[in-house]
DOFIMAR-65932 format. One line per 4 residues: their letters; for each residue x, y, z of C-alpha. Coordinates in nm, 3 decimals, decimal comma. Layout:
BEGIN
a	X:Y:Z | ... $
This chain:
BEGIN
xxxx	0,403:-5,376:-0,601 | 0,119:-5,274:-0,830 | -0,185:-5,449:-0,744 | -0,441:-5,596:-0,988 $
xxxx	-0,773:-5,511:-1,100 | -1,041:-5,718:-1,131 | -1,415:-5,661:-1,117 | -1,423:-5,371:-1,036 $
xxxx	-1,154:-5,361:-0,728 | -0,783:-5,377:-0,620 | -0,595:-5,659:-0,486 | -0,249:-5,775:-0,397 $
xxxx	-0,079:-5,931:-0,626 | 0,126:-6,094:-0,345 | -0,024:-6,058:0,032 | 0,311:-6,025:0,156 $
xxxx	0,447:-5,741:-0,016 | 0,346:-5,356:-0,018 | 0,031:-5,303:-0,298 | 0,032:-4,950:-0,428 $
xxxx	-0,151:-4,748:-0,646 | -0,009:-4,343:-0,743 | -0,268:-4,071:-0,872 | -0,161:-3,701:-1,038 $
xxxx	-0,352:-3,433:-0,996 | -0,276:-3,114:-1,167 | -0,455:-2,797:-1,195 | -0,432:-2,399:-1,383 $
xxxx	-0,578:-2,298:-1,057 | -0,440:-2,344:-0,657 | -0,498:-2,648:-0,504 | -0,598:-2,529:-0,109 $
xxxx	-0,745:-2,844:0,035 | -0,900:-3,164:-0,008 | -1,007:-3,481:0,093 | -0,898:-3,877:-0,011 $
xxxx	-1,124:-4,154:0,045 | -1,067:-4,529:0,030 | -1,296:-4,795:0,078 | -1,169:-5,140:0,103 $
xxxx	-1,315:-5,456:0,190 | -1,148:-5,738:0,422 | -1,014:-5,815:0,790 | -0,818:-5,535:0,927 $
xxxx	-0,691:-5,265:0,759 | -0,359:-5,429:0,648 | -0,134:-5,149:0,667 | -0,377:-4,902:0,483 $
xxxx	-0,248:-4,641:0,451 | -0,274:-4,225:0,244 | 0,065:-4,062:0,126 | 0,094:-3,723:-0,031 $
xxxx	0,393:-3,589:-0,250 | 0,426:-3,215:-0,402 | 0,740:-3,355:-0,618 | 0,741:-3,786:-0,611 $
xxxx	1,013:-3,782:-0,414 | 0,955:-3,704:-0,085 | 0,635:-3,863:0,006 | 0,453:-3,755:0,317 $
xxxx	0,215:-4,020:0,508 | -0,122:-3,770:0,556 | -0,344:-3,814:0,908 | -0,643:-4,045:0,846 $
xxxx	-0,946:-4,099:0,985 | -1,112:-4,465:0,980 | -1,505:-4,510:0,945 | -1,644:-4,854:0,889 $
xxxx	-1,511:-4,973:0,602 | -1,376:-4,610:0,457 | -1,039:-4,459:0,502 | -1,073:-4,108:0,518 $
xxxx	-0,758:-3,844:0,455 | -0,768:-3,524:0,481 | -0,516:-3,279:0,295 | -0,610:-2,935:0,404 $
xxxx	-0,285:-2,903:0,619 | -0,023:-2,990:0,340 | -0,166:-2,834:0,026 | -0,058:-2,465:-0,037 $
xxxx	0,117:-2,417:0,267 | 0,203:-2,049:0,360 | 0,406:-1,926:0,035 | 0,378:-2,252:-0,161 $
xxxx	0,094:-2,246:-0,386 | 0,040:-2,607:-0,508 | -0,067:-2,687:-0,830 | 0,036:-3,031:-0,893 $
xxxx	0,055:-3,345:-0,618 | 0,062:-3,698:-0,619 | -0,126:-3,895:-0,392 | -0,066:-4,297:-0,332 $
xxxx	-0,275:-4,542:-0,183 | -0,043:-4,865:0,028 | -0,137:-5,141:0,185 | -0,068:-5,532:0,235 $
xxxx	-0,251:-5,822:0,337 | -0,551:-6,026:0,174 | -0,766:-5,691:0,203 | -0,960:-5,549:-0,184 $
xxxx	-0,994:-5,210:-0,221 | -1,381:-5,164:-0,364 | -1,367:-4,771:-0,433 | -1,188:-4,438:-0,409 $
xxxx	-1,309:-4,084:-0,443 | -1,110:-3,757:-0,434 | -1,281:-3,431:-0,326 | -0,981:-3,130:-0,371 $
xxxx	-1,072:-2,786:-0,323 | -0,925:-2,486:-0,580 | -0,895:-2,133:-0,531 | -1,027:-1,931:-0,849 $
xxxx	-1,143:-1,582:-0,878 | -1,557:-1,608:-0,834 | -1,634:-1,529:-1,176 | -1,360:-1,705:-1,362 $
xxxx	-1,468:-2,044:-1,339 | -1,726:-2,196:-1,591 | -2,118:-2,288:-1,486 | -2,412:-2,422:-1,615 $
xxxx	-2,670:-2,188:-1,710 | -3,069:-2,166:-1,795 | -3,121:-2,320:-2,113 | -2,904:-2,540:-2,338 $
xxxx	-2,548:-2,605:-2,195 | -2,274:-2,792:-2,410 | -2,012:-2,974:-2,213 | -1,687:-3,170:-2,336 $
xxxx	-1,522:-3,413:-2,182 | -1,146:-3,478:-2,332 | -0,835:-3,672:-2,164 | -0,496:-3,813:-2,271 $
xxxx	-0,567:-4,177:-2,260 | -0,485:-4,406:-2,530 | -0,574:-4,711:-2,460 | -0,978:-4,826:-2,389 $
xxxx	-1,148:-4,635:-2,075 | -1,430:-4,636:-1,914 | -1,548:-4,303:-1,716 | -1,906:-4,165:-1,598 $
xxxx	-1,971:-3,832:-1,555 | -2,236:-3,701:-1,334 | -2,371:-3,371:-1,360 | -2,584:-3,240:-1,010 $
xxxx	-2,804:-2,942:-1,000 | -3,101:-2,810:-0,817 | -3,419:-2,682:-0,969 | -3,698:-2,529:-0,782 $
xxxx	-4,031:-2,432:-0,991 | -4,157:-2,259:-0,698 | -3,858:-1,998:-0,675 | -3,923:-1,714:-0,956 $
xxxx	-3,549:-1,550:-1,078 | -3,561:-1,122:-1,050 | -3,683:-0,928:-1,305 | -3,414:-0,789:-1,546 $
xxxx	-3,273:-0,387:-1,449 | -3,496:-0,162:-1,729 | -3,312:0,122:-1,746 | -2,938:0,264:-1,747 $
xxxx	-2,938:0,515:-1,520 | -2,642:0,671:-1,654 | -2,463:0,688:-1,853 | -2,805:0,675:-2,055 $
xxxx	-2,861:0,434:-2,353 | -2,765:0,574:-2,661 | -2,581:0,831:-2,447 | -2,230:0,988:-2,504 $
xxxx	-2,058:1,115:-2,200 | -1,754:1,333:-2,036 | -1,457:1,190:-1,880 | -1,349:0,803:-1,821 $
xxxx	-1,382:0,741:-1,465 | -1,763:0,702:-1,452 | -2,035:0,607:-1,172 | -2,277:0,330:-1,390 $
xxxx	-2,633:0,342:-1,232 | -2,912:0,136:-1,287 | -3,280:0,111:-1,192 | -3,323:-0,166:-0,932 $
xxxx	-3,469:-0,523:-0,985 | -3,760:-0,648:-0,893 | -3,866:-0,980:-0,782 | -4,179:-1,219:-0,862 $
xxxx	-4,182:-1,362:-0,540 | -4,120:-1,048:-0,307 | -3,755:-1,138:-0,190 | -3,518:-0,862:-0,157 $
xxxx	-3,248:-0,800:-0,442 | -2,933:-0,905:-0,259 | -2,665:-0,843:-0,543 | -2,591:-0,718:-0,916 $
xxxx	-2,328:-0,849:-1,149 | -2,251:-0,601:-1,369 | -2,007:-0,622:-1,749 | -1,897:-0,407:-1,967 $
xxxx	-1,759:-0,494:-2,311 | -1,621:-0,339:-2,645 | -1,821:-0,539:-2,796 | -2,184:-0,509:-2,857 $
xxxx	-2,246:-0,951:-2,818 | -2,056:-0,948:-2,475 | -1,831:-1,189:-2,561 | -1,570:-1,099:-2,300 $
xxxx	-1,545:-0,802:-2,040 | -1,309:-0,564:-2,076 | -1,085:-0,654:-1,853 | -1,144:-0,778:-1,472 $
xxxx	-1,244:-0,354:-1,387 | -1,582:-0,412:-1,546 | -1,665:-0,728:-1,461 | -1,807:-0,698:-1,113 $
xxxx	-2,020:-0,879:-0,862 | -2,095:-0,558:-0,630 | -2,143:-0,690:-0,302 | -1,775:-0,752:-0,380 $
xxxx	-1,675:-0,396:-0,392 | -1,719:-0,078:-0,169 | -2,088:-0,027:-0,330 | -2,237:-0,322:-0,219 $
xxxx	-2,639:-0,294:-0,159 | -2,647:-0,054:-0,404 | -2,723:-0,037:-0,797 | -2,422:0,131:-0,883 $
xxxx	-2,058:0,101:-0,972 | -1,744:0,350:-1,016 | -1,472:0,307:-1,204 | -1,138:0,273:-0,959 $
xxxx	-0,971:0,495:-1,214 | -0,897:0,752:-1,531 | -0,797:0,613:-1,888 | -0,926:0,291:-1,849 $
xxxx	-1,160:0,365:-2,139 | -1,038:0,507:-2,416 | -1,202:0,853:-2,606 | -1,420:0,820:-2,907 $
xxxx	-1,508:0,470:-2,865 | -1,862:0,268:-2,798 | -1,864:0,052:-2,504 | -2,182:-0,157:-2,366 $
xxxx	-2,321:-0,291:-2,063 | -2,533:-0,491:-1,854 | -2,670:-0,595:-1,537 | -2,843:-0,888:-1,412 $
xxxx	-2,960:-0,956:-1,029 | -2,960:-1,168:-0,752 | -3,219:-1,237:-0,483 | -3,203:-1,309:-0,131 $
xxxx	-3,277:-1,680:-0,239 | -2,933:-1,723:-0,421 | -3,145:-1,730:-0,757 | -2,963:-1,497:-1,066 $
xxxx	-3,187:-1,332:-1,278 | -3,114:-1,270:-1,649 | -2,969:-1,031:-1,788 | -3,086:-0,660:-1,882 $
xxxx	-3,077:-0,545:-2,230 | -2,703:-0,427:-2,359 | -2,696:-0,045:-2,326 | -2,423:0,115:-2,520 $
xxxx	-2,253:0,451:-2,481 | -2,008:0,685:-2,589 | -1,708:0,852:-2,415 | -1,548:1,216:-2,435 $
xxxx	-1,227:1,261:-2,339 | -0,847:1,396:-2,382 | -0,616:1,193:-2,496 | -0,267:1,035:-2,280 $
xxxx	0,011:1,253:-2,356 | 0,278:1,076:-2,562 | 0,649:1,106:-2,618 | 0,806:1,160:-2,305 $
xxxx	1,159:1,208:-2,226 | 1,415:1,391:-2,034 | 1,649:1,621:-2,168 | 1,993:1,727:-1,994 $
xxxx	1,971:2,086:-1,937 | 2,342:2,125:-1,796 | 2,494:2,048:-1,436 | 2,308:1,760:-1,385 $
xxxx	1,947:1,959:-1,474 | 1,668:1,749:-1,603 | 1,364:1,882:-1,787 | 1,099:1,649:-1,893 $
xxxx	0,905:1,696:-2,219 | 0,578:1,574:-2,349 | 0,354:1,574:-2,667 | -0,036:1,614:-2,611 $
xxxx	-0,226:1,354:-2,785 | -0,414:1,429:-3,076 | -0,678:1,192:-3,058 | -0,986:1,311:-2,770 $
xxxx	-1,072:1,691:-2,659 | -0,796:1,904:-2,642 | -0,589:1,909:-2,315 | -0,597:2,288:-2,193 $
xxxx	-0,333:2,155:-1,880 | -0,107:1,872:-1,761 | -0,067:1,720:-1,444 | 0,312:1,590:-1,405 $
xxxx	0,390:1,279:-1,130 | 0,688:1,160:-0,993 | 0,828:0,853:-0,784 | 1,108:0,670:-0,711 $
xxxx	0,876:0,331:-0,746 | 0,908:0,188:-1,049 | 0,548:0,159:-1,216 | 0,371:0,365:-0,964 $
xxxx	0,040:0,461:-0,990 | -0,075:0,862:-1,018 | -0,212:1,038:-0,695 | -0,327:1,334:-0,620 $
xxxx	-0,419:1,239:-0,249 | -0,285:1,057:0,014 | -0,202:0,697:-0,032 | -0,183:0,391:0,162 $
xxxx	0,072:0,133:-0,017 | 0,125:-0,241:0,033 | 0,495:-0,308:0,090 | 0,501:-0,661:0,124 $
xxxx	0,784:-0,759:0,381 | 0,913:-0,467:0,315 | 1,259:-0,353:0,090 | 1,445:-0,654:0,001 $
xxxx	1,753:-0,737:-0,196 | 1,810:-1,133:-0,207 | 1,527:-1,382:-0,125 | 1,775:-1,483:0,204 $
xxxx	1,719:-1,118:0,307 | 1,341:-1,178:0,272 | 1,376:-1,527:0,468 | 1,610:-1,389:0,766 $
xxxx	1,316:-1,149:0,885 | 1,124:-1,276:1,142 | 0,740:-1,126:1,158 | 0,445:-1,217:1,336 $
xxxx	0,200:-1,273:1,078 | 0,240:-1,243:0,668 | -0,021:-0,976:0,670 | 0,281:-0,684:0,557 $
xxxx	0,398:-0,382:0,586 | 0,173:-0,110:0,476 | 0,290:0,320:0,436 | 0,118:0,633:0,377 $
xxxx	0,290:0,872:0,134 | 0,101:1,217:0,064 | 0,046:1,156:-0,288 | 0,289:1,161:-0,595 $
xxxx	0,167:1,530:-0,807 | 0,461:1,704:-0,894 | 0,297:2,054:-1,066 | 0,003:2,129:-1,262 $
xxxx	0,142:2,302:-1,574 | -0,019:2,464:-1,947 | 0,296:2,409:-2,126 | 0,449:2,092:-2,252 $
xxxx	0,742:2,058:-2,027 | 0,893:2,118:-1,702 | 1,228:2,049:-1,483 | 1,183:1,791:-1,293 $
xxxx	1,555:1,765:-1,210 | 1,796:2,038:-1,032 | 1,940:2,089:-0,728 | 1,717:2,428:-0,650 $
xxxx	1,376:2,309:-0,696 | 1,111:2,290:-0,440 | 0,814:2,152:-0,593 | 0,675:1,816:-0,450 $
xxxx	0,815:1,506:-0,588 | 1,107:1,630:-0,792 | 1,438:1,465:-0,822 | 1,274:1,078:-0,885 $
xxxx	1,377:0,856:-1,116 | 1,014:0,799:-1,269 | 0,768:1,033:-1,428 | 0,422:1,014:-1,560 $
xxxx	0,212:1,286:-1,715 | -0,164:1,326:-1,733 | -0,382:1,553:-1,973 | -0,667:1,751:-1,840 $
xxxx	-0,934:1,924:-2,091 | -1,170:2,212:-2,064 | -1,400:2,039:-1,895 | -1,175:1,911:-1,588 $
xxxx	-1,159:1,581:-1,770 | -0,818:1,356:-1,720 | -0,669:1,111:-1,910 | -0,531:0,784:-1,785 $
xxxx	-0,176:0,858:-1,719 | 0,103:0,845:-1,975 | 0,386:0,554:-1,968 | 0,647:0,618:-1,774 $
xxxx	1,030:0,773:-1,859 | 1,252:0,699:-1,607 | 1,628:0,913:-1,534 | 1,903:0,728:-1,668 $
xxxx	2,101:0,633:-1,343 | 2,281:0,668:-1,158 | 2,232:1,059:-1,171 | 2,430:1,338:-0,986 $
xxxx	2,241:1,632:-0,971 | 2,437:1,869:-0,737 | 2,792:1,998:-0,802 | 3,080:2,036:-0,569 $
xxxx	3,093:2,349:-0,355 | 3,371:2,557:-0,370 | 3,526:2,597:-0,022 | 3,882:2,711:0,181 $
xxxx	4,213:2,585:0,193 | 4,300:2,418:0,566 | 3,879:2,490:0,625 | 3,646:2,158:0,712 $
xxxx	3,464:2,093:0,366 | 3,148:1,860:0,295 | 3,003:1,745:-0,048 | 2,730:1,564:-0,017 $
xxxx	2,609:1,394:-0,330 | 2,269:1,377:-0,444 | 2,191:1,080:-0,652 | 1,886:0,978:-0,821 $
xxxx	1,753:0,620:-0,726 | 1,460:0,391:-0,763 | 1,296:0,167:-0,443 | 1,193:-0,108:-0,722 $
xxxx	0,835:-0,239:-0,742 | 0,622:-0,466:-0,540 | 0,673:-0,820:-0,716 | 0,643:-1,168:-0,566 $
xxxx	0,946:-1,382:-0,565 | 0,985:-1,727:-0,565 | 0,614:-1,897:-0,381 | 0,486:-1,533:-0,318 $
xxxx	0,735:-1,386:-0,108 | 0,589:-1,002:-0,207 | 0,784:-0,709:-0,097 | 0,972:-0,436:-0,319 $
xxxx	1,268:-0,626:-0,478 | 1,496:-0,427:-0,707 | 1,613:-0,150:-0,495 | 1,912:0,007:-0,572 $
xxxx	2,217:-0,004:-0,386 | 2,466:0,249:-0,462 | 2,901:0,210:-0,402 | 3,096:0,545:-0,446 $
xxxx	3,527:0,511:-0,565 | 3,684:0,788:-0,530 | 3,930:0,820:-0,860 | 4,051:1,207:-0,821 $
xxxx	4,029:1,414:-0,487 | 4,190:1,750:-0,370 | 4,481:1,670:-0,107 | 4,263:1,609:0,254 $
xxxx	3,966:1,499:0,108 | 3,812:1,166:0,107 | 3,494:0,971:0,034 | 3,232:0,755:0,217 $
xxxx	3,197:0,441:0,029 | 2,788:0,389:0,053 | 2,686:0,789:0,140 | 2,938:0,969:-0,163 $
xxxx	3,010:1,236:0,082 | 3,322:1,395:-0,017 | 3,499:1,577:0,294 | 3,814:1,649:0,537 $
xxxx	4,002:1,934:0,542 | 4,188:2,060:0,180 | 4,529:2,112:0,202 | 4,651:2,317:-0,109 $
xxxx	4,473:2,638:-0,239 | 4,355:2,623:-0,603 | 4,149:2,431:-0,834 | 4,132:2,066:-0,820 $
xxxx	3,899:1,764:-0,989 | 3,690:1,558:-0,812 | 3,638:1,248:-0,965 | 3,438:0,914:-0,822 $
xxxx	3,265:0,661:-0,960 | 2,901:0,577:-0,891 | 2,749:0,223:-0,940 | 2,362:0,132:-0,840 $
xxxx	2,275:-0,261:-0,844 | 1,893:-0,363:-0,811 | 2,002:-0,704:-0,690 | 2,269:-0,945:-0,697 $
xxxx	2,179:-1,116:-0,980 | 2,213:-0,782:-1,222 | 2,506:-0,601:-1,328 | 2,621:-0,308:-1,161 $
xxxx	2,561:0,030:-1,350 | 2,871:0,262:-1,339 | 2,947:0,580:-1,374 | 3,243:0,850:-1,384 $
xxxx	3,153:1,216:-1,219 | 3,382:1,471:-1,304 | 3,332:1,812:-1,130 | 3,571:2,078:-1,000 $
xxxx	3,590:2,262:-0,683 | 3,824:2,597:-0,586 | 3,975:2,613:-0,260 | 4,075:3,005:-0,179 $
């Protein structure tokens, strides 16, 4: 029964049925925690009681903890559990009897990146206050801050380091430095927050790369900051910058002046595709960009993961829960913690070449990560200066690219297949269940085979003993499917093998 509301509290309507009273709470960012708070005045607690519900159906009665006259809930333990992000709940408030409820107050934590959310700074802040309500309301807002006259904020950074005001500069993946802060009152500087903008009023960063609070990142105590990779600014273009500190007291200094600079660099290579070169050969092509230096080389990558990032070196990569097809796969696994799988591969660089192509695809080749299904290319100029790396062009599959042996009448013969595949990407699925969904599962048919041969349905290997001298086609078909809610891509090989 919904109770009334009179001067200020909530009473029962009737003593002798169940009062309640149903709150929303809905939020952009993750609800992780919380507490509920009731404060009622009469004998008893009548059946006073918390209930939480993540969909208003099933309602969950949450573990309270009585204090004088206040009902106290905590909901640390049922929002966001492990792979279930909440963003919207509903809690209610029951009870019966001759008992008023005088006051309620909600405290809910959120989880939000640490520079996303808004906050009050020195000088004039403008705050608005909007809600749906259309009938008469009646809400206070109270607005709590600290300030201390005897704390002193740092002294702005004076100089840019490098790259130097006014400066133009080499290359894209730079190391900013800055001269350090100093503070009126002797503390130490504990942290910089450094931006970077296209834009000379600093409207917005960049994007989250140059937005940084450094004790955040791997250079923290220091007055510097590297960018995590090439291309992420572009050639020929202003950017500017700033830094403001932080002393050991908590207390933010303002900002330096903007510096601004200018960058020098090759271009992304554009146009890339893969040409069929006969028998299943694959040669990948490129057109150097004409915008930035001049590229003098090209660095060519290849993977089977599907948006993989360019290495040179050794790399450590995040795999989730691992290779997954359906989200019951993911779900049957049983692991000891959620922290994931993790595997080194020795980098992804294919060949450093001066031309503008090279064959990526054959059944002879030898050079390092050749025969993927995904290729990126990245410029390099006189200097030693790389671009960011190009888009990717992926093989059309599924891709054959060795032919059938020839072999002997009455003789044990193998063909083994080799087929071109991807491992999918690292996505999260349905309440963050992260692993590498969309890998490919391949069938083989056999359609066509000399007399004593047959084929393996998952491996394609063709083999037994022929029967009959001559030549004879070999014909299967090949289907990959990324997962079982996709289509199954087919396709017809048609080779020929002699038998002496």
């Amino acid at each position: 029964m919904r109770p009334v509301a009179e001067q200020g509290q909530l009473s029962a309507v009737d003593t002798a049925a169940e009062s309640l009273v149903t709150w929303r709470f809905a939020s952009p960012y993750v609800f992780v925690g919380g507490l509920a708070v009731a404060r009622y005045d009469g004998v008893g607690t009548a059946g006073l009681r918390w209930q939480c519900s993540r969909n208003q159906k099933t309602w969950t009665d949450v573990e309270a903890e009585l204090i004088g006259d206040e009902l106290t809930a905590s909901l640390d333990e049922l929002l966001s559990p492990l792979r279930q992000p909440t963003y919207e709940f509903w809690l209610r408030l029951l009870w019966q009897g001759d008992i008023a409820v005088t006051g309620v107050a909600f405290d809910h934590d959120i989880q939000t990146a640490a520079l996303s959310a808004p906050e009050l700074q020195g000088g004039k802040n403008v705050i608005v206050y909007t809600d749906d309500s259309e009938e008469e309301r009646q809400v206070q807002i109270t607005h709590q801050w600290m300030e201390r006259s005897d704390w002193h904020s740092p002294t702005p950074p004076s100089t840019a380091i490098f790259p130097a005001d006014g400066s133009v500069v080499q290359g894209t993946k730079l190391t900013f430095r800055w001269s350090r802060a100093d503070d009126p009152d002797g503390d130490e500087i504990a942290d910089y927050h450094f931006e970077l903008s296209e834009y000379p009023d600093m409207r917005w960063p960049l994007s989250p790369n140059f937005e940084k609070v450094i004790s955040l990142t791997r250079f923290a105590g220091t007055a510097t900051y590297e960018l995590p990779y090439h291309g992420l600014l572009n050639s020929a273009t202003s950017y500017y910058w700033r830094v403001r500190a932080m002393d050991s007291a908590g207390v933010w200094g303002a900002w330096s002046k903007t510096f601004r600079f200018e960058t020098r660099a090759t271009g992304v290579p554009r146009d890339l595709s893969l040409i069929a070169t006969g028998d299943g050969k694959l040669e990948l092509r490129w057109n150097p960009n004409q915008q930035g230096s001049e590229a003098v080389a090209f660095k060519v990558y290849g993977s089977n993961e599907r948006g993989f990032s360019v290495s040179d070196d050794e790399q450590l990569i995040f795999c989730g829960r691992g290779f997954m097809k359906t989200i019951e796969e993911y779900d049957a696994i049983q692991v000891e913690s959620d922290a994931g799988v993790f595997t080194k591969n020795s980098g992804n660089l294919c060949s450093r070449v001066v031309d503008y192509s090279l064959q990526v695809v054959g059944p002879d080749l030898t050079l390092p990560n050749a025969n993927k299904a995904f290729y990126r290319v990245v410029a390099v100029d006189a200097a030693g200066n790389e671009s960011g790396p190009s888009d990717y062009v992926e093989v059309v599959r599924p891709h054959i690219y060795n032919l059938a042996p020839n072999g002997h009448a009455r003789r044990p013969y193998v063909y083994s297949p080799r087929l071109i595949r991807s491992i999918g990407d690292l996505r999260s699925r349905n309440d963050c269940r992260a692993a590498f969904w969309n890998v490919e599962h391949v069938t083989f048919h056999p359609v066509r085979l000399p007399p004593g041969l047959k084929q393996h349905p998952t491996t394609g290997m063709i083999y037994g003993v022929p029967s009959d001298a001559g030549t004879f086609e070999i014909v299967f078909d090949v289907s990959v499917q990324a997962s079982d809610d996709t289509e199954p891509l087919m396709k017809r090989i048609q080779q020929s093998a002699s038998f002496e």
